[in-house]
C-alpha positions as CSV (number, residue, x, y, z in Angstrom):
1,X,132.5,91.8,48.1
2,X,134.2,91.0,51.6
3,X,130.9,88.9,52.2
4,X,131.9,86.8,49.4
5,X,135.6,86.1,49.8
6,X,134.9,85.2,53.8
7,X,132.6,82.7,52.6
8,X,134.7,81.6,49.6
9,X,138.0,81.6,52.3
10,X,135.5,78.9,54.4
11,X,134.1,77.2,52.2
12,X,138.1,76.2,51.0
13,X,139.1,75.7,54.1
14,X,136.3,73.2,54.6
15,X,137.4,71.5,51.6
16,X,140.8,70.7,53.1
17,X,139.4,69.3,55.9
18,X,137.6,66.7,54.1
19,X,140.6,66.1,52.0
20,X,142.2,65.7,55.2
21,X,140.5,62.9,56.0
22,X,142.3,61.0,53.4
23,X,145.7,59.7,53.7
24,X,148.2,61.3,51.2
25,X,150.0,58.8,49.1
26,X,152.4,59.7,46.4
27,X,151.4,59.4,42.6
28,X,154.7,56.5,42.5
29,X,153.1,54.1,40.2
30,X,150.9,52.2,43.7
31,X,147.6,53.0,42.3
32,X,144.9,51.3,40.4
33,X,142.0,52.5,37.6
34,X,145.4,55.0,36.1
35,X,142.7,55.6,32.8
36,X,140.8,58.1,35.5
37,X,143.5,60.2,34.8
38,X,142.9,60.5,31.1
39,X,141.0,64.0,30.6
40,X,137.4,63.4,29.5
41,X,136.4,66.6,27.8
42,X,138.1,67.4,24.0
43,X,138.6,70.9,25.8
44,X,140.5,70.0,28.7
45,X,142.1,67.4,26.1
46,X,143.4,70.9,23.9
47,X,144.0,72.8,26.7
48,X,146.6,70.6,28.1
49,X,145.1,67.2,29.4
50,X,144.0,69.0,32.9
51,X,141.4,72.6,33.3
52,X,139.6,73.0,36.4
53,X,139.0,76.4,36.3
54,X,137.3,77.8,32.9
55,X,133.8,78.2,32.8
56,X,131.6,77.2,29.8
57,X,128.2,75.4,29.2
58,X,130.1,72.5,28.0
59,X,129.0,69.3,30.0
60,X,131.7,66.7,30.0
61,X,134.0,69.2,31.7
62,X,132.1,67.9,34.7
63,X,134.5,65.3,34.5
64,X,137.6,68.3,35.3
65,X,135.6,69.6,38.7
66,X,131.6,68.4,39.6
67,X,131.7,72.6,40.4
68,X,131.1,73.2,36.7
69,X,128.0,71.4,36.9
70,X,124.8,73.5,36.6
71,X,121.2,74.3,35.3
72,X,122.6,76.1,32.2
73,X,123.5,72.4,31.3
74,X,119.9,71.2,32.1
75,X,118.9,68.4,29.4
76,X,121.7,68.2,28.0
77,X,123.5,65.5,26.3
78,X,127.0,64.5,25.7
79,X,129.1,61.8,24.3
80,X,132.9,61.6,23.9
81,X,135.4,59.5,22.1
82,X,139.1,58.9,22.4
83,X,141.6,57.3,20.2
84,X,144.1,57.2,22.4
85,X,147.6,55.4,22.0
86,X,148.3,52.4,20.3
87,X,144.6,50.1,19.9
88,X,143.2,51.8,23.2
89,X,139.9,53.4,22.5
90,X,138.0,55.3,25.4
91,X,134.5,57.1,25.5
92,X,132.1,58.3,27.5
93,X,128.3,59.3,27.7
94,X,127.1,61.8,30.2
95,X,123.6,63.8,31.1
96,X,122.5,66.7,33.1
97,X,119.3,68.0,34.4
98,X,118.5,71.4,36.6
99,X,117.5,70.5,40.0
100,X,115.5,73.7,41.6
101,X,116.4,76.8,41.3
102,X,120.1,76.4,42.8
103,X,120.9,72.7,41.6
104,X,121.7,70.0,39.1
105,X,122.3,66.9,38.6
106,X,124.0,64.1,36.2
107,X,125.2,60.6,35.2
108,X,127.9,59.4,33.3
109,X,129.4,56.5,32.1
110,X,133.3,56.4,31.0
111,X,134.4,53.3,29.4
112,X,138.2,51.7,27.6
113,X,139.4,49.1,25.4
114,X,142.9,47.7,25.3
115,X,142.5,46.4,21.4
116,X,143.4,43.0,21.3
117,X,146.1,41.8,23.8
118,X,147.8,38.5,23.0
119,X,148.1,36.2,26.0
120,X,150.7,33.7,26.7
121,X,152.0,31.7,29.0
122,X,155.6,32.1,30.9
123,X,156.9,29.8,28.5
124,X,156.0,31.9,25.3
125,X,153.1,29.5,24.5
126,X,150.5,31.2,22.3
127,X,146.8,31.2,24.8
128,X,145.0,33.6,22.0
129,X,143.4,36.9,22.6
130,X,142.8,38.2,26.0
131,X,140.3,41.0,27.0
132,X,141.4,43.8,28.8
133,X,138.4,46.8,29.8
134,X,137.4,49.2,32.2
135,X,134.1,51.0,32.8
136,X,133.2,53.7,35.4
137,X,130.1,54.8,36.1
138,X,129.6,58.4,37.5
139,X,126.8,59.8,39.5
140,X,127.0,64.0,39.5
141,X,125.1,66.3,42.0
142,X,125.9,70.3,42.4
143,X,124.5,73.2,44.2
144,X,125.4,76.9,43.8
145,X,126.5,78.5,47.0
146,X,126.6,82.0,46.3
147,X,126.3,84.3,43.3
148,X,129.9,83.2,42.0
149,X,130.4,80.0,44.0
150,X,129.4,76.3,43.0
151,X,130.3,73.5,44.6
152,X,129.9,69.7,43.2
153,X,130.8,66.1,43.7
154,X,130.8,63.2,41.7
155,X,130.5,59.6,42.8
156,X,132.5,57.0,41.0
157,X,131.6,53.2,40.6
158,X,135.3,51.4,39.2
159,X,135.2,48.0,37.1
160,X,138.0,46.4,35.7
161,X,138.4,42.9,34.2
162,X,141.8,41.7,32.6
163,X,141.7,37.9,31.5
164,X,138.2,37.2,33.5
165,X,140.3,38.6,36.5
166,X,138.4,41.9,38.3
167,X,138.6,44.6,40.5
168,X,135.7,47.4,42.0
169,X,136.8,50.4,42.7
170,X,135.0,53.6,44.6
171,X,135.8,57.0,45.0
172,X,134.4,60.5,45.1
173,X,135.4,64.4,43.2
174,X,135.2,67.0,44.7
175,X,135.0,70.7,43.6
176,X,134.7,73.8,44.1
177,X,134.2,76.9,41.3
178,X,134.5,80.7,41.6
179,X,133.5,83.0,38.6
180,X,133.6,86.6,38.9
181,X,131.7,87.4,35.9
182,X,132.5,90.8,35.9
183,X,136.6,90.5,36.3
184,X,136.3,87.5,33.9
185,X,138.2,85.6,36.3
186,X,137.6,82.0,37.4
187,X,139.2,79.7,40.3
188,X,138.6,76.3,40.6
189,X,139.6,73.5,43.7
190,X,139.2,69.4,43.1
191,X,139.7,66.9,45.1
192,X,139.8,64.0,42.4
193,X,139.6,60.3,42.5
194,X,139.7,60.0,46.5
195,X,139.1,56.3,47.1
196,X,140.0,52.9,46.9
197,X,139.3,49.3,45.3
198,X,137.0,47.6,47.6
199,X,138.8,44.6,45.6
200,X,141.7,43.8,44.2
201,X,143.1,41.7,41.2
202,X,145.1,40.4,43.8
203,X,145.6,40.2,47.6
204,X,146.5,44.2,48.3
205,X,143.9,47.0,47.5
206,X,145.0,50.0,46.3
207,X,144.3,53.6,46.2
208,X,142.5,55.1,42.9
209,X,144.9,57.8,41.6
210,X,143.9,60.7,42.9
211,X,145.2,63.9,43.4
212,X,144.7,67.5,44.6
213,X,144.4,70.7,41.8
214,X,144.2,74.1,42.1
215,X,144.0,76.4,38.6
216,X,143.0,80.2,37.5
217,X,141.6,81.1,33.6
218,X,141.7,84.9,33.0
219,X,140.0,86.8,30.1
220,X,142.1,89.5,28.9
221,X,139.8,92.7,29.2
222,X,140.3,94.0,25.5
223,X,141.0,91.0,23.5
224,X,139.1,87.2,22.8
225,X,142.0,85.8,24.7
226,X,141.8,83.9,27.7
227,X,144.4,82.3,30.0
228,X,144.3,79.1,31.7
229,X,147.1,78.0,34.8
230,X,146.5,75.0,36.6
231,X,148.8,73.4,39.1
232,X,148.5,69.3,39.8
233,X,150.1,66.2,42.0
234,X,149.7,68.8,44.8
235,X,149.9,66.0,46.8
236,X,153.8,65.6,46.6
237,X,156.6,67.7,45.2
238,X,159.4,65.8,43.8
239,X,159.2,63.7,40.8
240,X,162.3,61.2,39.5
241,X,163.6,62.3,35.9
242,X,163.8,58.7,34.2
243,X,166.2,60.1,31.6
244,X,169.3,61.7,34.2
245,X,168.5,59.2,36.2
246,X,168.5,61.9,39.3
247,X,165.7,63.9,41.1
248,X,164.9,67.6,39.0
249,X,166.3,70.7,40.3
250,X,163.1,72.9,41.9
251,X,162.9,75.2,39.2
252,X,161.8,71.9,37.2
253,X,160.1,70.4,39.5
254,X,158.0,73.8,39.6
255,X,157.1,73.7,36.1
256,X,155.9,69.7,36.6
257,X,153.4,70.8,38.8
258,X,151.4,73.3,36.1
259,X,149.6,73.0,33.1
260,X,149.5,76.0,30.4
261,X,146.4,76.5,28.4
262,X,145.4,79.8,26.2
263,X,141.8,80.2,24.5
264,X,140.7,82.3,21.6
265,X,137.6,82.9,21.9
266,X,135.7,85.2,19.0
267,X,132.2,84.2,19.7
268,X,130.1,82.5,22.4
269,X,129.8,80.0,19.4
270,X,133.3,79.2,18.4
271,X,136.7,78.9,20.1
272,X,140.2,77.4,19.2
273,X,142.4,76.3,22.0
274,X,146.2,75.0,23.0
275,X,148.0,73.5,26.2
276,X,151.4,72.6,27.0
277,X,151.9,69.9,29.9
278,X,155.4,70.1,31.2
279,X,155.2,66.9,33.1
280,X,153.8,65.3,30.3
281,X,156.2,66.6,28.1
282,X,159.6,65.0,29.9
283,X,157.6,61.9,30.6
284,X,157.3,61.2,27.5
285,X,160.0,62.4,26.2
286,X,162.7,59.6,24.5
287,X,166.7,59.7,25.3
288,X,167.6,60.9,22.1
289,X,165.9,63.7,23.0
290,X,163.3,63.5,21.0
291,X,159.5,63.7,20.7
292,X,159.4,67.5,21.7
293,X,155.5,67.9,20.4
294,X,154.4,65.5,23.5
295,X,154.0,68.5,25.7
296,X,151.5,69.8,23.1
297,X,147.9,69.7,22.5
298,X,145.6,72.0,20.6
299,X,141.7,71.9,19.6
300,X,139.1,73.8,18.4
301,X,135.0,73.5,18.9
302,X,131.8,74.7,17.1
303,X,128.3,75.5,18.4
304,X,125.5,75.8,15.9
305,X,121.8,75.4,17.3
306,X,121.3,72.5,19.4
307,X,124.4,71.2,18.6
308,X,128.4,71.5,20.4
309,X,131.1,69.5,18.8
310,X,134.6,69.6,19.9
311,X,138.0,68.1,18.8
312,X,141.7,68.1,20.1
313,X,144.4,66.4,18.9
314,X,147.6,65.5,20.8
315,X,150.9,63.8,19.7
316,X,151.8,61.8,22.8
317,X,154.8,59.6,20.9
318,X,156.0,60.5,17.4
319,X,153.9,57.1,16.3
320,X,150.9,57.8,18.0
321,X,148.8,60.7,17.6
322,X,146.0,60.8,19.8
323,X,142.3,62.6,18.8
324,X,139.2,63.1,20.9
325,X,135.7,63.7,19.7
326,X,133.1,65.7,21.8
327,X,129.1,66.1,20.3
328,X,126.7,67.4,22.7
329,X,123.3,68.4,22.3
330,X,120.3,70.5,24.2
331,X,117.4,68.3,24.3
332,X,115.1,71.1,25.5
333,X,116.3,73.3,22.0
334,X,115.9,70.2,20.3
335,X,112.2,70.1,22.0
336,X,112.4,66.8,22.6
């Protein structure tokens, strides 16, 4: 067992070092591709918006930490769609294959539309419709290190056009994922997002939004229940509250930094989940003091055969309720 955690306690500290080799920029607004940030897994959706710690044979978690990536997902297929705020619509379509006996592999594609957009000029005059899109394509690769260490990374192609005007992005993930399966514990590291537009709508090229996170999910030993903390923007502390108009105090500021999330799980087959995102939550939160469900999210998914479907809903603003959709599919128990 000391084996293990000196190799896990190296493999961390290894980890940093890369990270290290990035230059730490506050989340304050300066970055580009912000969509990245948008969770895309229904799960990670319910539990919160963020989870990089639980671990399940459900693909497009990949998208929370590359570490979750392995040959239990081999052949298998997922797509994903989001009805997000407003007219924005997002999706994705990933798949996985076994690499060896210790490795896998994957590609995604994560796409958005804006709806229509109407352009004008300065002067109020009508132009029509503009388009407004993004598209990111993913390339997966993950390797297990030990008995209850993985590790993964995930390269990321950025496109954006707005009005025939584009920008290219590139970046990495990287993760890291502990499971000791007899404790029921998990621990999960990402690096996410680390990279920058190789060009720019304009003149200055900015970072992609990325950001450091660190989260535990515990099974409770005598009950279906399992537990989820995860702690983000580990890459700054403070945060400005828009609605005092001063910085929060460090008990709030604490709370920011961590995402809730709680599980039942009954069967293998069937599970029901909810989150609460503090930072979220006062973000979106409106000087009346209302919208007090932002900070919410719950969702619930289904396995039967070759088939996974997952849902979460999500009531960012009390006129927009957002929903995600998650099918996936085992072509090998499809025998196809």
């Amino acid at each position: 067992m000391w084996k293990i955690f000196d190799k896990m306690q190296k493999i961390f500290i290894l980890f940093l070092l890369i990270l290290s080799r990035f230059p730490i920029y506050a989340q304050d607004g300066n970055s580009a591709f912000t969509y990245l940030l948008l969770p895309g897994s229904a799960r990670a959706a319910a539990l919160g918006g963020t989870n990089i710690s639980i671990i399940e044979n459900d693909l497009p978690l990949i998208y929370q930490n590359p570490g979750f990536l392995g040959r239990e997902m081999d052949n298998t297929l997922n797509v994903n769609y989001l009805s997000y705020v407003g007219d924005v619509k997002l999706g994705s379509a990933t798949f996985a294959k076994a690499l060896g006996e210790r490795s896998a592999w994957g590609v995604g594609v994560n796409f958005s539309n804006y709806g229509k957009i109407l352009h004008t000029t300065k002067d109020d005059e009508i132009q029509g419709d503009l388009n407004a899109s993004d598209i990111c394509g993913n390339i997966f690769f993950s390797r297990d290190l030990s008995e209850m260490i993985r590790g993964g990374v995930a390269v990321k192609f950025v496109y954006s056009n707005y009005l025939n005007n584009t920008a290219i992005g590139l970046g990495v993930d990287l993760g890291i994922s502990y499971y000791n399966r007899e404790k029921d514990l998990s621990i999960g590291l990402t690096g996410k997002n680390l990279g920058r537009q190789v060009k720019a709508y304009e003149e200055e090229l900015l970072n992609l939004p990325w950001d450091i996170q660190l989260g535990i999910s515990q099974k409770l030993g005598h009950a279906p229940i399992r537990y989820s903390i995860t702690g983000v923007y580990l890459t700054q502390w403070k945060f400005y509250d828009f609605q005092q108009g001063e910085k929060d105090s460090f008990v709030k500021t604490l709370f920011k930094h961590l995402v809730f999330g709680i599980e039942f799980l009954p069967t293998e087959n069937f599970w029901i989940a909810a989150g609460y995102n503090v930072k979220r939550g006062a973000d979106m939160s409106l000087s009346d003091g209302g919208n007090k469900w932002a900070a919410f999210s719950v969702g619930a998914g289904l396995k039967v055969k070759a088939f996974s479907i997952g849902c979460s809903v999500a009531k960012y603003h009390p006129a927009a309720t957002s929903f995600m959709l998650s099918l996936s599919t085992s072509l090998t128990e499809m025998k196809l």
